[in-house]
C-alpha positions in Angstrom: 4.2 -2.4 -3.6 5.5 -2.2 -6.8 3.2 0.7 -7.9 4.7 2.9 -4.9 8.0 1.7 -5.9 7.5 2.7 -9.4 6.3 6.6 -8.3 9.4 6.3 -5.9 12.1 5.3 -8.2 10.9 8.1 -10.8 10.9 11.3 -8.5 7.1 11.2 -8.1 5.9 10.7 -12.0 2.4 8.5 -11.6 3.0 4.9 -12.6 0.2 5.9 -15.4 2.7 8.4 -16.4 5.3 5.3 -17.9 2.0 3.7 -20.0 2.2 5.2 -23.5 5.9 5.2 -23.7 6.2 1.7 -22.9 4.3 0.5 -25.5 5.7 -1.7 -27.9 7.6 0.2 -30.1 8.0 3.5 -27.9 11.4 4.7 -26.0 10.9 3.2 -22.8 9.4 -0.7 -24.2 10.5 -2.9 -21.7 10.9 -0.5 -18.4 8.4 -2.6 -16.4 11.5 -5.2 -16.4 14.0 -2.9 -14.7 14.9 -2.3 -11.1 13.6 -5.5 -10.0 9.9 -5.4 -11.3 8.2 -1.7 -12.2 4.2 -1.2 -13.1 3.6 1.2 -15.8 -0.2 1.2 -15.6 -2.5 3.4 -13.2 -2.5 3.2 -9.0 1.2 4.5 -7.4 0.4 7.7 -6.4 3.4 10.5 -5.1 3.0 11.8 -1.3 4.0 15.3 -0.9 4.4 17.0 2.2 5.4 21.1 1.9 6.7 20.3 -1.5 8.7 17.3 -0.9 8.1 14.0 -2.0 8.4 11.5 0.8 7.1 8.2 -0.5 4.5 6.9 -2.8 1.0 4.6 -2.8 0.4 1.9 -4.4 -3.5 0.0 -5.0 -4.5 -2.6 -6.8 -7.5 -4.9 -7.0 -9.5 -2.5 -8.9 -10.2 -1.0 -12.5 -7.1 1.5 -13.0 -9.7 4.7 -12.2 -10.5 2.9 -8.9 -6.7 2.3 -8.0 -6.0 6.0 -8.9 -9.2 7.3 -6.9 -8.4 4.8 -3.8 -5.0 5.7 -3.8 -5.3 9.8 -3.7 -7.8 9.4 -1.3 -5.1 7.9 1.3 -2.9 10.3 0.2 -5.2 13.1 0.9 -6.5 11.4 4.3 -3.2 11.9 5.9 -3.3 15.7 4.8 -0.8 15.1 2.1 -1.2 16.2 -1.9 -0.3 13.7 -4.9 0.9 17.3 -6.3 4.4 19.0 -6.1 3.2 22.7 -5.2 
């Protein structure tokens, strides 16, 4: 949950798309302690419909690859993209 919450809170950014920067000594150290609990590592996934973001996905249990490739999958099983057109 906290994966989808992550893409959610963020206007659709990837929760891989926090990782670098919140590395120890980058701008945004510390981020995965805000807003009640955020995961900066791979697995939320965006859901577009027409353009419009409209929730997000979140896997675990996996490597981060399989998270990422589990979670698009969903996305794109429902006819959706993980892509803002």
């Amino acid at each position: 949950m906290k994966k989808a919450r992550t893409v959610a809170l963020f206007g659709g950014i990837p929760s891989i798309g926090f990782y670098n920067a919140s590395q120890p000594g980058q701008p945004l150290y510390g981020i995965q302690e805000t807003n009640g609990g955020l995961i900066v590592f791979g697995g939320g996934v965006p859901i577009y419909v027409n353009n419009h973001l409209i929730g997000a996905v979140g896997v675990s249990g996996g490597s981060v690859d399989q998270d990422i490739s589990i979670a698009t999958a969903g996305v794109n099983a429902i006819g959706s993209t993980t892509l803002s057109q």
